[in-house]
C-alpha positions in Angstrom: 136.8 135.6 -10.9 134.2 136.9 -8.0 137.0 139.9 -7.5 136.8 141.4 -10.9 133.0 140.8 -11.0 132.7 142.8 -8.1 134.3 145.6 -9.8 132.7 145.4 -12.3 130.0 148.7 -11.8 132.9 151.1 -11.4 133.2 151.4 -15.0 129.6 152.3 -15.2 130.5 155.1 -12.6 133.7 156.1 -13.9 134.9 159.7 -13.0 138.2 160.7 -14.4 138.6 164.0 -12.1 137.9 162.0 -8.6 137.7 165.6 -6.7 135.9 164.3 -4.1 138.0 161.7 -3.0 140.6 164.5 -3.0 139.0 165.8 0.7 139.1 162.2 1.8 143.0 161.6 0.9 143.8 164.8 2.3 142.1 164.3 5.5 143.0 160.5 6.0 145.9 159.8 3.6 148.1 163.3 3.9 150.2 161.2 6.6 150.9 158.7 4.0 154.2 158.1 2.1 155.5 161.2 3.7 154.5 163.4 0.9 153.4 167.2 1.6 153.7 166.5 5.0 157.4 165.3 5.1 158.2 168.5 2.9 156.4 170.6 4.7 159.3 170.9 7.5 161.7 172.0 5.0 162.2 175.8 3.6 159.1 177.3 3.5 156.5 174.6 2.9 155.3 175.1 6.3 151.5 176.1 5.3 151.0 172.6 3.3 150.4 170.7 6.1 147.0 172.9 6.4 144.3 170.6 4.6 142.4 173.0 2.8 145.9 174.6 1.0 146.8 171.0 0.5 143.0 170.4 -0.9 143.2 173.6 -3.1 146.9 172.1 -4.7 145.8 168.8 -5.2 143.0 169.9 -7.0 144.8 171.9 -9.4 146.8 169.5 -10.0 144.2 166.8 -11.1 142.6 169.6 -13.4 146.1 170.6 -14.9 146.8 166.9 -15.6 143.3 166.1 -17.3 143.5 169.3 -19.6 146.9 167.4 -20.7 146.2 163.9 -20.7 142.2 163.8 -21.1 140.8 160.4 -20.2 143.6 159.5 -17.7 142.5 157.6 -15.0 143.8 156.5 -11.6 145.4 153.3 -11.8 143.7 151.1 -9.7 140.3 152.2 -12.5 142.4 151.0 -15.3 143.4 147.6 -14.1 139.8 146.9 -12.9 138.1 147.6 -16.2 140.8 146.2 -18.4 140.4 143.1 -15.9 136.8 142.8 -16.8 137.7 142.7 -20.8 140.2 140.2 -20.4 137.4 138.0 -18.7 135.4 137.7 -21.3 138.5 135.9 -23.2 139.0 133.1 -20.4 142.6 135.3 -19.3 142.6 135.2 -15.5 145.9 135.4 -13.4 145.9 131.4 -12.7 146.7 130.9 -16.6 148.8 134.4 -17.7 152.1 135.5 -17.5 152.6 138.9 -17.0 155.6 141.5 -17.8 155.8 145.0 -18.5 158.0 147.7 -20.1 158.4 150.7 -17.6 160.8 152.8 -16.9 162.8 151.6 -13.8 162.5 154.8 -12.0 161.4 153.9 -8.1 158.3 156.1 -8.1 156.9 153.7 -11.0 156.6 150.8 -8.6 154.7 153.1 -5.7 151.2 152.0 -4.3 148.0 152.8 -6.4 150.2 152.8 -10.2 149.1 150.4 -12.7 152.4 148.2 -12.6 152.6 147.9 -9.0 149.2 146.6 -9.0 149.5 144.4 -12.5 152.7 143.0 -11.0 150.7 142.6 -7.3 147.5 141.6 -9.0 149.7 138.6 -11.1 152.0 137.9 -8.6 155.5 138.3 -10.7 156.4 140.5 -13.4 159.1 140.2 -16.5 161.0 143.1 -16.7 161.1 143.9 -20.3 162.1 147.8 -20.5 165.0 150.1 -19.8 165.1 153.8 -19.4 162.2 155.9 -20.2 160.0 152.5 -20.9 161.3 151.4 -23.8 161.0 147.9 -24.4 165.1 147.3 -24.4 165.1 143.6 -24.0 164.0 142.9 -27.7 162.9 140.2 -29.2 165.5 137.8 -27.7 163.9 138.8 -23.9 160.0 138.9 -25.5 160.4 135.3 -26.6 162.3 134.2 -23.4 159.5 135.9 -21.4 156.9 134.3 -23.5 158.0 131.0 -23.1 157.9 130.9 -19.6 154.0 130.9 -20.5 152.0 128.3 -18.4 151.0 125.6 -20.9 147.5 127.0 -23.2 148.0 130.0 -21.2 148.5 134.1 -22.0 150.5 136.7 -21.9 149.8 140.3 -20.3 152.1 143.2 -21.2 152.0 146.7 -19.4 154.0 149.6 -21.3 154.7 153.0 -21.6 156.6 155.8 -20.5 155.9 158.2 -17.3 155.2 161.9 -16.4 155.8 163.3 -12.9 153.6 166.3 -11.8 154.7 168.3 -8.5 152.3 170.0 -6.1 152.7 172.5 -7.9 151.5 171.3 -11.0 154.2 171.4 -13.2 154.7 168.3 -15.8 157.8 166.7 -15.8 158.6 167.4 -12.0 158.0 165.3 -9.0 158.2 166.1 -5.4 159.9 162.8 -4.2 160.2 161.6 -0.5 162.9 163.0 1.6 164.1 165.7 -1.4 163.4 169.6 -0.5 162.7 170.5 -4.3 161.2 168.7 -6.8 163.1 166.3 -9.3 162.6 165.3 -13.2 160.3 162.7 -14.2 161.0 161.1 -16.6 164.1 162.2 -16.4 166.0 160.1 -19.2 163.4 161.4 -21.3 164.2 164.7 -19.9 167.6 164.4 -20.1 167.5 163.1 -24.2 165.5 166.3 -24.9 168.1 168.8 -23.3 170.6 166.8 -24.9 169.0 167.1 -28.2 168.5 170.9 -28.0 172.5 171.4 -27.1 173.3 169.1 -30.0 174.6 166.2 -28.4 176.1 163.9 -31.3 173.2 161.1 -31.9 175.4 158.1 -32.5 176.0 155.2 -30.2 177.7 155.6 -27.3 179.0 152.5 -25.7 178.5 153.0 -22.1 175.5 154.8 -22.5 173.5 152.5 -25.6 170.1 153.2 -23.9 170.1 157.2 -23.3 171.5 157.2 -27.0 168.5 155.1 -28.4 166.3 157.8 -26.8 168.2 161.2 -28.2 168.3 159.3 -31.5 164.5 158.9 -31.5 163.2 161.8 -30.1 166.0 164.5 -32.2 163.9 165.0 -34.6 160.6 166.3 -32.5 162.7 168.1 -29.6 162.3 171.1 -31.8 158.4 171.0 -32.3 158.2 170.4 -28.3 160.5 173.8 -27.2 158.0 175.7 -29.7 154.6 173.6 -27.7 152.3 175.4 -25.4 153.7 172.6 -22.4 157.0 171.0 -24.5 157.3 168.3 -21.4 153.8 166.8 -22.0 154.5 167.1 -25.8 157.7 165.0 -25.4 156.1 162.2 -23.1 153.1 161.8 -25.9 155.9 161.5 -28.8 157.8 159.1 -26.4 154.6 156.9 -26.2 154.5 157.1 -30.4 158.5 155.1 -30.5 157.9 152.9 -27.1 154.8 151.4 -28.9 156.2 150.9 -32.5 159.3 149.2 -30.8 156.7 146.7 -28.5 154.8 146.5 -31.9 157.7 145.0 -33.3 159.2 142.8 -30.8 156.1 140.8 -29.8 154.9 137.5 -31.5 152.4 134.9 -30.9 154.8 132.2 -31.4 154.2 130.8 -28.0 151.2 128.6 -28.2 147.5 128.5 -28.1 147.1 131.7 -26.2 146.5 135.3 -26.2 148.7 138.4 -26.5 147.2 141.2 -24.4 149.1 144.6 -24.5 147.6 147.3 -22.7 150.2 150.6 -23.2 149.8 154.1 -21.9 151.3 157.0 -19.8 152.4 156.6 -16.1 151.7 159.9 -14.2 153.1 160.0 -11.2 151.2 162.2 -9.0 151.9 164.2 -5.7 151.4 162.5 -2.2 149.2 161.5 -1.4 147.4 161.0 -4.6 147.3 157.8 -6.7 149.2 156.9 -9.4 147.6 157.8 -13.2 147.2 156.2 -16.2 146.4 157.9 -19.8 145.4 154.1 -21.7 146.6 154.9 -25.6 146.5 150.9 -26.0 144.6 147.9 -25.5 145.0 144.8 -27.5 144.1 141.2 -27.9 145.6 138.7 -30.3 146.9 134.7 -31.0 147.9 132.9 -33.2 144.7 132.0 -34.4 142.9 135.2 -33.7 143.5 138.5 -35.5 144.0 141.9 -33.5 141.1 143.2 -31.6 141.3 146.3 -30.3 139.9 146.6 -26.6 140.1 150.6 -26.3 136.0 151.0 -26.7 134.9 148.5 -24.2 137.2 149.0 -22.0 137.9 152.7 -21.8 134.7 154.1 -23.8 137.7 155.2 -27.1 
């Protein structure tokens, strides 16, 4: 796997902050997915498309995320080292199956986040979550992913909610393409918190099972979030906690001789034209003839 080799000495050089590839997006990528530039021409955005004011945002934003989610990384970082791990167990993309648990949200799939290149890097992805990440297809759609397993081969599993930040820096907004003011992200998440805090009834709701799994899980802690210093980075972290107890859960290694890889963390989706984040909480191998091992240290120095 000459590719991953190759990559290898970035995780000896790893920066989490990246500032200084900041000047070169700005400079060479501000034209790119029609970010600050395409807003610029609406309202009063009309200063943005000067680089330095779009160098000074940016900036802020990265430092506003990393005082939130410390240890985040851009995605492209994450899939590289967690590619070099998975080496070392014989798991290359010739022998692995690979699905992931994401919200469905469009800005998920965008260049430079961690499932757009998992599912690029694989070739195919099985999608196992609903809204807000949560692994919704169970244990009926694990074990009908898992058997589509080549034969001896593995199983790779990406999961875990996602955060927008604006150019402004505020968590739980997103400026997307073509929209004058930024939007909510996640906004089921969102959504379950302000429903909890008007005291929406919890129970199921038919035409709505998904959003009612999430009110239902999250009722409880929308109170110590409104009372948090940033109550939308508060919720995404609790979000995380019930999205990884539910993959816990629904996973086996039922499927044959090979391994179970899960790697779970936080999607941030960050302003145009800056990658896609990842905040790794998980990384884990196991088979059937192989207890747990937990991958964080190597591959993410925690």
């Amino acid at each position: 796997m000459a590719l991953v080799c190759s990559l290898h000495p970035i995780r000896q050089a790893r920066s989490h902050v990246h500032l200084r590839s900041v000047a070169l997006l700005v400079a060479a990528g501000l034209l790119l997915r029609g970010g600050p530039r395409d807003r610029s021409t609406e309202g009063s955005q009309g200063s943005s498309t000067q680089p330095a004011f779009v160098y000074y945002k940016l900036t802020n934003v990265i430092h506003t995320m990393n005082e939130s989610f410390r240890g985040a990384m851009p995605g492209q970082e994450v899939m590289d080292n967690a590619l070099v791990e998975l080496e070392k167990y014989g798991i290359a993309k010739e022998n692995s199956i690979y699905g992931q648990s994401c919200d469905p949200d469009e800005i998920n799939s965008d260049k430079g986040h961690l499932p757009k290149l998992m599912s690029t890097y694989y070739g195919h992805s099985f999608p196992l979550g609903g809204l807000g990440g949560v692994p919704f297809a169970g244990k009926t759609g694990f074990g009908a992913f898992s058997h589509h397993v080549p034969d001896n081969g593995n199983v790779v599993i990406v999961f875990g909610p996602h955060i927008g930040y604006s150019i402004d820096g505020e968590a739980g907004k997103f400026n997307r393409e073509g929209q004058a003011s930024p939007s909510t992200a996640c906004e089921a998440i969102i959504a379950a918190y302000d429903q909890c805090m008007s005291g929406q009834g919890w129970g199921r709701e038919p035409l709505d099972e998904q959003q009612a799994w999430l009110r239902t899980k999250l009722r409880h802690f929308c109170p110590h979030a409104k009372m948090s210093k940033n109550p939308m980075v508060e919720l995404v972290l609790k979000a995380y906690e019930v999205i990884e107890e539910e993959m816990l859960s629904i996973v086996n290694t039922n499927f044959g001789t090979g391994h179970l890889v899960l790697l779970g963390g936080i999607q941030i989706n960050m302003p145009y034209p800056l990658p896609g984040y990842w905040l790794p909480k998980h990384f884990s191998i196991r088979s059937k003839d192989m207890a747990p091992v937990d991958l964080m240290p190597a591959a993410f120095g925690r």
